[in-house]
MIVO-398469 format. One record per residue (C-alpha): residue in three letters; z, x, y. Coordinates in steps of 0.001 Angstrom, whole numbers, always signed. Example, Ala and Ser with C-alpha at 12.3 -4.5 7.8 and 13.67 -1.06 7.14 Angstrom:
2
resn=ALA zz=+7800 xx=+12300 yy=-4500;
resn=SER zz=+7140 xx=+13670 yy=-1060;
This chain:
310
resn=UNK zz=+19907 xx=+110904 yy=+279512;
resn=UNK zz=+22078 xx=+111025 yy=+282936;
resn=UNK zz=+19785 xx=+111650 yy=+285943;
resn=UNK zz=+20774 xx=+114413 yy=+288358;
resn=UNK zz=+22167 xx=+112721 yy=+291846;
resn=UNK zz=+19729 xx=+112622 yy=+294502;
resn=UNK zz=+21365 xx=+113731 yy=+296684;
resn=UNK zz=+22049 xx=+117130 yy=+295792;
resn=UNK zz=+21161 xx=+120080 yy=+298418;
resn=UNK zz=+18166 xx=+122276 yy=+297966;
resn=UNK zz=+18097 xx=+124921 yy=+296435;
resn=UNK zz=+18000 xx=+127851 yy=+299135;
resn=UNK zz=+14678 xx=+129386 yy=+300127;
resn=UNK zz=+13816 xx=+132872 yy=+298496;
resn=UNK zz=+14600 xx=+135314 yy=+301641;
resn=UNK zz=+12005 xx=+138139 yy=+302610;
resn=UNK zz=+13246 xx=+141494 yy=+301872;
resn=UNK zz=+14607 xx=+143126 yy=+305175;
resn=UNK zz=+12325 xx=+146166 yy=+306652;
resn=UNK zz=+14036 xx=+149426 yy=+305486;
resn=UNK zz=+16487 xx=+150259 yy=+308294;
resn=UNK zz=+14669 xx=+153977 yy=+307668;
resn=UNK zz=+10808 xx=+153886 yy=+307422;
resn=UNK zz=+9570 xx=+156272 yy=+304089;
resn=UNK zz=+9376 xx=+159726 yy=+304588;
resn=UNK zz=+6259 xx=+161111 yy=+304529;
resn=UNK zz=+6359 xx=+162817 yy=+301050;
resn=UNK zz=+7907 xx=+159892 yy=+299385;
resn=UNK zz=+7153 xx=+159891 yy=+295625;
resn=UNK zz=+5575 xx=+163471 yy=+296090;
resn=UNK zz=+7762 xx=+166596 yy=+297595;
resn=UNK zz=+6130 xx=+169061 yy=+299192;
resn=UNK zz=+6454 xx=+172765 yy=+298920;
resn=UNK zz=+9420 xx=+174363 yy=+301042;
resn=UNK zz=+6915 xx=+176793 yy=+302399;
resn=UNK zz=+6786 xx=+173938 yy=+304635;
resn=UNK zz=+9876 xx=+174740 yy=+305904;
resn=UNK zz=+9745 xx=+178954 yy=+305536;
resn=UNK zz=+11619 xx=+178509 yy=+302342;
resn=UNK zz=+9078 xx=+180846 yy=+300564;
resn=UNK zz=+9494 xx=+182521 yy=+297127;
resn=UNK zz=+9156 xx=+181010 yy=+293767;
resn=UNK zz=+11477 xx=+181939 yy=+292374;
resn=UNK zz=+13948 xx=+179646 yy=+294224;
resn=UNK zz=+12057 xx=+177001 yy=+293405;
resn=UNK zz=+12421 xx=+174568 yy=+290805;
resn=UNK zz=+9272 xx=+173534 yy=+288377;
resn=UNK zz=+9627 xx=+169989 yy=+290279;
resn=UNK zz=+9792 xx=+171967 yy=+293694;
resn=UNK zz=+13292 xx=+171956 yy=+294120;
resn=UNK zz=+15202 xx=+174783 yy=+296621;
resn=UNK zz=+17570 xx=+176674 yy=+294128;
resn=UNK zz=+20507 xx=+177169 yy=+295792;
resn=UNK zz=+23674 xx=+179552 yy=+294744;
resn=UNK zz=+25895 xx=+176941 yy=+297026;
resn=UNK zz=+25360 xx=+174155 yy=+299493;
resn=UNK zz=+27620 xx=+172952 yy=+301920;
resn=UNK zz=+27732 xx=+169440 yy=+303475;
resn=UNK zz=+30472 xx=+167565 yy=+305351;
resn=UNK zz=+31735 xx=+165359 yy=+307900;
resn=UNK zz=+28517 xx=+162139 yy=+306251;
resn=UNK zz=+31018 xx=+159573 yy=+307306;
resn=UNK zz=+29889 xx=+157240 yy=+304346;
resn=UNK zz=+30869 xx=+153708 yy=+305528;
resn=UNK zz=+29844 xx=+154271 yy=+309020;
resn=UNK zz=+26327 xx=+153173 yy=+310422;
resn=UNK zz=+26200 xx=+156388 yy=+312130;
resn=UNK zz=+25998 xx=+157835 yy=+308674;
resn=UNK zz=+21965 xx=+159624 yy=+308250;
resn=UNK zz=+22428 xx=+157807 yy=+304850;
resn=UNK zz=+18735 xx=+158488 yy=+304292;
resn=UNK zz=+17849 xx=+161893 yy=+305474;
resn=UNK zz=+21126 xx=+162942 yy=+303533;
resn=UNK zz=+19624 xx=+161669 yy=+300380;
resn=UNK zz=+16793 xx=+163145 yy=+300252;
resn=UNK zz=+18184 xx=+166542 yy=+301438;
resn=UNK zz=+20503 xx=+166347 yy=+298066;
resn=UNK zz=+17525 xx=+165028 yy=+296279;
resn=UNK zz=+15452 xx=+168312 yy=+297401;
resn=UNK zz=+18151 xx=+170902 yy=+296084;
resn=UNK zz=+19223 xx=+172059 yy=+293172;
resn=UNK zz=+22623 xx=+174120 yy=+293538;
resn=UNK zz=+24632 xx=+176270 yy=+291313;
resn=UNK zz=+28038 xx=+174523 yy=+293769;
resn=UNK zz=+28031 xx=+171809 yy=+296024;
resn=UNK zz=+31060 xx=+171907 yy=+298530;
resn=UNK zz=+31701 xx=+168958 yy=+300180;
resn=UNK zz=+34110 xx=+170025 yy=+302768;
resn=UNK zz=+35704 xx=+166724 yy=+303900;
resn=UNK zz=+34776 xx=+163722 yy=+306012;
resn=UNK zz=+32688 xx=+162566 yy=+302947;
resn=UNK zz=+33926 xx=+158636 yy=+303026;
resn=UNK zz=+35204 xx=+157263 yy=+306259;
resn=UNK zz=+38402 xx=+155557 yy=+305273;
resn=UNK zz=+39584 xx=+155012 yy=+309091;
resn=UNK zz=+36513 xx=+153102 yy=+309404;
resn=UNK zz=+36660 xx=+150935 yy=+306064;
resn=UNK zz=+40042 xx=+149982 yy=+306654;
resn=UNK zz=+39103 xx=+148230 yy=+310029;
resn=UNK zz=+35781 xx=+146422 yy=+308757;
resn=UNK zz=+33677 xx=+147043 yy=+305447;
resn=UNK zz=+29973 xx=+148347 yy=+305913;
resn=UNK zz=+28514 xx=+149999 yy=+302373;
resn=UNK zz=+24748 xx=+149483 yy=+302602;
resn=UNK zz=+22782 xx=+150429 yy=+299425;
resn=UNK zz=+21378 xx=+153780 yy=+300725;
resn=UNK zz=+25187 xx=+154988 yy=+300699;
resn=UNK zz=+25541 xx=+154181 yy=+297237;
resn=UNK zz=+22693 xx=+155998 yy=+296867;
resn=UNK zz=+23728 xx=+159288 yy=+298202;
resn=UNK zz=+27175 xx=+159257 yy=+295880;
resn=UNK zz=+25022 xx=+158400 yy=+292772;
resn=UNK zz=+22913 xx=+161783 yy=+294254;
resn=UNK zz=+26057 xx=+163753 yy=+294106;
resn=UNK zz=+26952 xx=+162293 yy=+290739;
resn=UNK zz=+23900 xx=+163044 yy=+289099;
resn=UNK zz=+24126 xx=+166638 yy=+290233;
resn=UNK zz=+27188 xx=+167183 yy=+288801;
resn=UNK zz=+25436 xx=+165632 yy=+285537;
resn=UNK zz=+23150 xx=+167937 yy=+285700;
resn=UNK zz=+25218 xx=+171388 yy=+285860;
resn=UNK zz=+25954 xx=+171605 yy=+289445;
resn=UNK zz=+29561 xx=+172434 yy=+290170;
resn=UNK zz=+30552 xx=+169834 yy=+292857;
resn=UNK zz=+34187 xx=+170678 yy=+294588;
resn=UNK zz=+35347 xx=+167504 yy=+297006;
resn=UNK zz=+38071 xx=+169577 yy=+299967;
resn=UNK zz=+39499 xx=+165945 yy=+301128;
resn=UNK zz=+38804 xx=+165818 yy=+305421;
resn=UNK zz=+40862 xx=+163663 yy=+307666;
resn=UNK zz=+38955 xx=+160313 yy=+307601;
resn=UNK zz=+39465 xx=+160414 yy=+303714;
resn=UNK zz=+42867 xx=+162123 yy=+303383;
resn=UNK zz=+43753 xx=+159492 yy=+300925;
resn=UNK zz=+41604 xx=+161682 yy=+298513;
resn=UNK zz=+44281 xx=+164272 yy=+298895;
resn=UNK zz=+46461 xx=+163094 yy=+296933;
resn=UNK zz=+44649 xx=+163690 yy=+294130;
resn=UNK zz=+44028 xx=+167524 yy=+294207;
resn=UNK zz=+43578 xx=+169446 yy=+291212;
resn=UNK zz=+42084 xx=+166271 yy=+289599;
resn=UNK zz=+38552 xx=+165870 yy=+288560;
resn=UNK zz=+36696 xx=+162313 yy=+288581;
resn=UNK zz=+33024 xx=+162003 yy=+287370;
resn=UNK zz=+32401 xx=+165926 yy=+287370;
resn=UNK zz=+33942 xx=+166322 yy=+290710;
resn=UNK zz=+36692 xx=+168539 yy=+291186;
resn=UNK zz=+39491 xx=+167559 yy=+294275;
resn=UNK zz=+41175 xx=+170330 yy=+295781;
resn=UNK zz=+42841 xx=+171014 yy=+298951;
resn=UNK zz=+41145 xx=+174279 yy=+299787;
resn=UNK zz=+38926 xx=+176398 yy=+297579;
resn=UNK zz=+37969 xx=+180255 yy=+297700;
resn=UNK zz=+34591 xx=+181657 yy=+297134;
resn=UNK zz=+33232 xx=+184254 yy=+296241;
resn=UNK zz=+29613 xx=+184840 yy=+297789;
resn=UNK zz=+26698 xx=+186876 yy=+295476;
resn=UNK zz=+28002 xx=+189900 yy=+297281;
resn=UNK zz=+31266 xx=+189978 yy=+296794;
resn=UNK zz=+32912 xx=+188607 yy=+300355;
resn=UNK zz=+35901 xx=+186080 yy=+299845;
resn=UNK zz=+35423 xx=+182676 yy=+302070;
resn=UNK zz=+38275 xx=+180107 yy=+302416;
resn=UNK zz=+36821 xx=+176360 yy=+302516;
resn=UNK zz=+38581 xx=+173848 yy=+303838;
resn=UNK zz=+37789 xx=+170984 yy=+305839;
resn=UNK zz=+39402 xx=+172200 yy=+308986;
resn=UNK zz=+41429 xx=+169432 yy=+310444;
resn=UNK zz=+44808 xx=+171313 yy=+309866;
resn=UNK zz=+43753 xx=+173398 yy=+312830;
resn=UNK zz=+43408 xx=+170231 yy=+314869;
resn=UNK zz=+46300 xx=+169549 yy=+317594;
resn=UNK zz=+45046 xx=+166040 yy=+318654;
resn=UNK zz=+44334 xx=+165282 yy=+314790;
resn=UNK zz=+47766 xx=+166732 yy=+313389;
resn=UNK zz=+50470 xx=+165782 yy=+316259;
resn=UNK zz=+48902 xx=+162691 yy=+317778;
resn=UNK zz=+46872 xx=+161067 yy=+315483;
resn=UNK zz=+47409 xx=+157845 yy=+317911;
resn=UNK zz=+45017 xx=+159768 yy=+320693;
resn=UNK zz=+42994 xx=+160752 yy=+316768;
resn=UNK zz=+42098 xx=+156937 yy=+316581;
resn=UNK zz=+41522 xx=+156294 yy=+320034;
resn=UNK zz=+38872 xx=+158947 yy=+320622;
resn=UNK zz=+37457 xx=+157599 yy=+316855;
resn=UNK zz=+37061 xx=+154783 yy=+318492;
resn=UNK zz=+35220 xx=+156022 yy=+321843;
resn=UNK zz=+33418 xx=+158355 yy=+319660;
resn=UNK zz=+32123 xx=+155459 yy=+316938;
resn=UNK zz=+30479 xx=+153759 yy=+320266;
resn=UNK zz=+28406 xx=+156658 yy=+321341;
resn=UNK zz=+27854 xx=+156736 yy=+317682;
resn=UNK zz=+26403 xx=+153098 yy=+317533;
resn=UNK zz=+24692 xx=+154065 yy=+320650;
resn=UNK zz=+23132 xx=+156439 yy=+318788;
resn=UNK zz=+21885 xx=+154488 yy=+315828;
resn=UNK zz=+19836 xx=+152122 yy=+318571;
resn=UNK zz=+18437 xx=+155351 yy=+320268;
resn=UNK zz=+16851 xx=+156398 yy=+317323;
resn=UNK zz=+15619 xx=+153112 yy=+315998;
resn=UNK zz=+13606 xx=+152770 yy=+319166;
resn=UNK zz=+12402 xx=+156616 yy=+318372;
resn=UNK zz=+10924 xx=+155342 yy=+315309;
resn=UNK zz=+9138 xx=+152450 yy=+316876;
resn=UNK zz=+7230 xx=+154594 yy=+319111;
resn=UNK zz=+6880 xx=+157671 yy=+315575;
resn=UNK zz=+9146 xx=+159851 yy=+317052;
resn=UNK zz=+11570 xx=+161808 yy=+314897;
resn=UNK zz=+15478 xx=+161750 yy=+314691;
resn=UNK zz=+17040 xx=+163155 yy=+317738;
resn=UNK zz=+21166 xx=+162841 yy=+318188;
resn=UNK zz=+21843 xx=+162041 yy=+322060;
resn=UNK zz=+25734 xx=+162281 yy=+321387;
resn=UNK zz=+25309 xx=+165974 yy=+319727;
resn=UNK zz=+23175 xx=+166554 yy=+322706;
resn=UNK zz=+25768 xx=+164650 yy=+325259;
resn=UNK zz=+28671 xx=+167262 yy=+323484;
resn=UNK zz=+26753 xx=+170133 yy=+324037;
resn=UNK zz=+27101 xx=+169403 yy=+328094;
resn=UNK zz=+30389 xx=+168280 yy=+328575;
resn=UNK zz=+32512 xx=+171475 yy=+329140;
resn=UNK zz=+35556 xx=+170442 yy=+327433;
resn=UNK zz=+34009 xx=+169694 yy=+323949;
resn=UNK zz=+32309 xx=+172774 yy=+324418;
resn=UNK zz=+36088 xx=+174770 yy=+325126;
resn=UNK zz=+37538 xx=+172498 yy=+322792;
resn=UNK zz=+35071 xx=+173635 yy=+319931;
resn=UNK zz=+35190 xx=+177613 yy=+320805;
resn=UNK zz=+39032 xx=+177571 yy=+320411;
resn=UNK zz=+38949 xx=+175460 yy=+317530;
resn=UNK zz=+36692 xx=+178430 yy=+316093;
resn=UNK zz=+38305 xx=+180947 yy=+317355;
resn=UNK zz=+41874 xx=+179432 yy=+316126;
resn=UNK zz=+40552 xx=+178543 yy=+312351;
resn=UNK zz=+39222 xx=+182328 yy=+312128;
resn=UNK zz=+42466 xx=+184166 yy=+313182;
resn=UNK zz=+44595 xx=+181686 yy=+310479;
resn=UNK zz=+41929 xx=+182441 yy=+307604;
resn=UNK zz=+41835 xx=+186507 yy=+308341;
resn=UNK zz=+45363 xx=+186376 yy=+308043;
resn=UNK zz=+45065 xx=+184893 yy=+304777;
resn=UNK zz=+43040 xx=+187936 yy=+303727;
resn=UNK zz=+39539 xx=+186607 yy=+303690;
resn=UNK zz=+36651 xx=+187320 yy=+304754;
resn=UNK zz=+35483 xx=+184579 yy=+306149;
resn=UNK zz=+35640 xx=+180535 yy=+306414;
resn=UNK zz=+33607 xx=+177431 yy=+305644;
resn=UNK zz=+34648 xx=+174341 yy=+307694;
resn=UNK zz=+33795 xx=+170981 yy=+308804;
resn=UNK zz=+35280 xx=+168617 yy=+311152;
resn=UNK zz=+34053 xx=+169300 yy=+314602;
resn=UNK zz=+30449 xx=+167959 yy=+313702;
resn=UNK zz=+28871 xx=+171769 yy=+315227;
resn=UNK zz=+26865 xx=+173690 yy=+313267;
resn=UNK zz=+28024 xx=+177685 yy=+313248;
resn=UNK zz=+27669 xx=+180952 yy=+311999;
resn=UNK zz=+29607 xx=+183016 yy=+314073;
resn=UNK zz=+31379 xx=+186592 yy=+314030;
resn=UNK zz=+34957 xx=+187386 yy=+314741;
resn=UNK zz=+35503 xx=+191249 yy=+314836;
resn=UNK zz=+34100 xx=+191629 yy=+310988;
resn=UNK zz=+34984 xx=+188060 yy=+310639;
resn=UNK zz=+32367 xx=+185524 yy=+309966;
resn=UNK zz=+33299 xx=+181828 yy=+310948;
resn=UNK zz=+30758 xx=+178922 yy=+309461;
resn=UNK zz=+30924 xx=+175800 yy=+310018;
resn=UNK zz=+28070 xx=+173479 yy=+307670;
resn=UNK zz=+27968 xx=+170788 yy=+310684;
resn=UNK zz=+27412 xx=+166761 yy=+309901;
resn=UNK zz=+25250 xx=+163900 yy=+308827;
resn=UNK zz=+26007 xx=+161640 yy=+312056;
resn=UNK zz=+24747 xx=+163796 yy=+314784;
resn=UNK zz=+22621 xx=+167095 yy=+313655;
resn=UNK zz=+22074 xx=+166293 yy=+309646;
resn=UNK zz=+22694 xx=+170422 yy=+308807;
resn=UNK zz=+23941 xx=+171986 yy=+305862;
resn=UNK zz=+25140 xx=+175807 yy=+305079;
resn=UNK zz=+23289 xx=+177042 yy=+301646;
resn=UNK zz=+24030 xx=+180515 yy=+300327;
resn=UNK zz=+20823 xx=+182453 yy=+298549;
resn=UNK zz=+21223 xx=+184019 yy=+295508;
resn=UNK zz=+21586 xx=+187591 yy=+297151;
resn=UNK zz=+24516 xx=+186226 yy=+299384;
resn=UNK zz=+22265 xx=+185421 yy=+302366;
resn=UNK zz=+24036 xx=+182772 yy=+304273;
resn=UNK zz=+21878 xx=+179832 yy=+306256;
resn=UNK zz=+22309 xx=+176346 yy=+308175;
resn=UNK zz=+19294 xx=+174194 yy=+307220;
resn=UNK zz=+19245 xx=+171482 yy=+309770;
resn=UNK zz=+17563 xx=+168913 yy=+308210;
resn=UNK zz=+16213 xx=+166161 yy=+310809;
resn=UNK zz=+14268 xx=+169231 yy=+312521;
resn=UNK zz=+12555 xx=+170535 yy=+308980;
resn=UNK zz=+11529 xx=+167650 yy=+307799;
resn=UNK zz=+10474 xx=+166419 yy=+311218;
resn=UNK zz=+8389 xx=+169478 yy=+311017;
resn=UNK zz=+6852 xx=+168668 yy=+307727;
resn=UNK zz=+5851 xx=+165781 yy=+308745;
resn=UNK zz=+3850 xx=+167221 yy=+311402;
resn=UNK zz=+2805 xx=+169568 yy=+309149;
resn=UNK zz=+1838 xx=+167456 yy=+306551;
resn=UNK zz=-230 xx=+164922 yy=+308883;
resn=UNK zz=-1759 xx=+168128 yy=+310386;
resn=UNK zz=-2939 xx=+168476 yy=+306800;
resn=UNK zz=-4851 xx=+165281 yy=+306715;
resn=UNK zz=-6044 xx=+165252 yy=+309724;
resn=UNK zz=-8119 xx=+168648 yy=+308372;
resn=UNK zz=-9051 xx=+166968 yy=+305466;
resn=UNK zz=-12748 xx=+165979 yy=+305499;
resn=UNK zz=-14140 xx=+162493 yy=+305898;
């Protein structure tokens, strides 16, 4: 029998699995009640303790990005069960892919979420954003359960028409200059990263998610202009449509806002606030933001134990 050379290279060591880049969340394994978060009623809850929802609406998750709240996104879609899921662009970021691949697990995660969803009944609707306009060119197709469209109307519980789109059509900077587009991506994806060490240091020390480049936005004058006309500007082109209202993305701000009659929402982001917009089954209209409920349950639910006796 031939012997095996001597010389052959070891075989390599068994690597430790790396620390979770996001520690557990508190109820993992075990969800607790919404009347956690002031979610009360049961019947909008699910016999697991899901939120029923009539619709959600996320956008702007930048999958592919490490600014991407990969895991508070997941469990928000693993806490819901709605009727329709919009998700109203921005959902993959193909600008950032096509410079450099990042695709950690957690991101796989999240699609198999939205996958499983649709599975399950939920009517999922993708409205293609800027960062993965390639998606547009498939429009009235439907992959997996997942319907691609340009721009969808709904109709709420109570009878008001909304146009959803993602919102970038209204965008000068995005839709005649799309060099000055890339250039502030890339200024932005650096405050971004900045972010992503801000809050890793947060959770060293127990502290909960806190977005210091939503916060820097909120203070600099000209995002704040730039993101009233933007509203202001997407509202007048949807009433003339003969709508009631809009659902948008894009500008990563949370809003529900009136115009004359007019009611202007926009669901927000999972890179800087983590919010959604979820309509109630009597047409009440609501942005959950996310990072602040479930750092509240958390609270909450160590509040609990602290009560508990010895």
């Amino acid at each position: 029998m031939a012997s095996l050379p001597l010389d052959l290279p070891a075989p390599p060591l068994a690597r430790e699995p790396l620390p979770p880049k996001h520690p557990p969340l508190p109820w993992a394994g075990q969800r607790p009640p919404f009347s956690v978060w002031g979610h009360e009623g049961e019947d909008e809850l699910t016999p697991r303790g899901k939120l029923r929802l009539r619709t959600v609406w996320i956008s702007d998750t930048h999958l592919g990005t490490a600014g991407c709240n990969a895991e508070l996104l997941h469990d928000f879609l693993h806490s819901i069960k709605p009727d329709t899921l919009y998700l109203v662009g921005d959902i993959i970021d193909g600008w950032k892919l096509k410079r450099g691949w990042y695709w950690p697990p957690r991101h796989n995660d999240v699609i198999r979420r939205i996958l499983k969803l649709a599975a399950k009944g939920t009517r999922v609707v993708y409205v293609p954003g800027n960062h993965d306009e390639m998606a547009r060119d498939y429009a009235g197709l439907s992959f997996g359960g997942v319907e691609i469209a340009g721009e969808v109307i709904h109709t709420t519980a109570d009878g008001r028409r909304l146009l959803v789109l993602h919102g970038d059509e209204f965008d000068g900077v995005v839709l005649y200059h799309r060099w000055l587009a890339l250039l502030g991506d890339l200024g932005y994806r650096a405050l971004l990263r900045l972010n992503v060490w801000f809050n890793r240091a947060r959770r060293q020390f127990g502290l909960p998610y806190w977005s210091i480049s939503a916060h820097i936005k909120k203070k600099v004058k000209n995002a704040v202009a730039f993101i009233g006309q933007f509203e202001a500007v997407v509202a007048q082109a949807a009433r003339e449509r003969g709508v009631d209202g809009v659902v948008c993305g894009h500008i990563h701000s949370a809003e529900i806002r009136q115009f004359e009659g007019f009611t202007y929402y926009n669901d927000g982001d999972w890179v800087e606030s983590c919010t959604a917009l979820v309509e109630h089954f009597d047409g009440r209209m609501e942005i959950i933001d996310w990072a602040k409920l479930t750092a509240e349950a958390a609270a909450a639910i160590a509040n609990a134990k602290l009560l508990e006796p010895a």
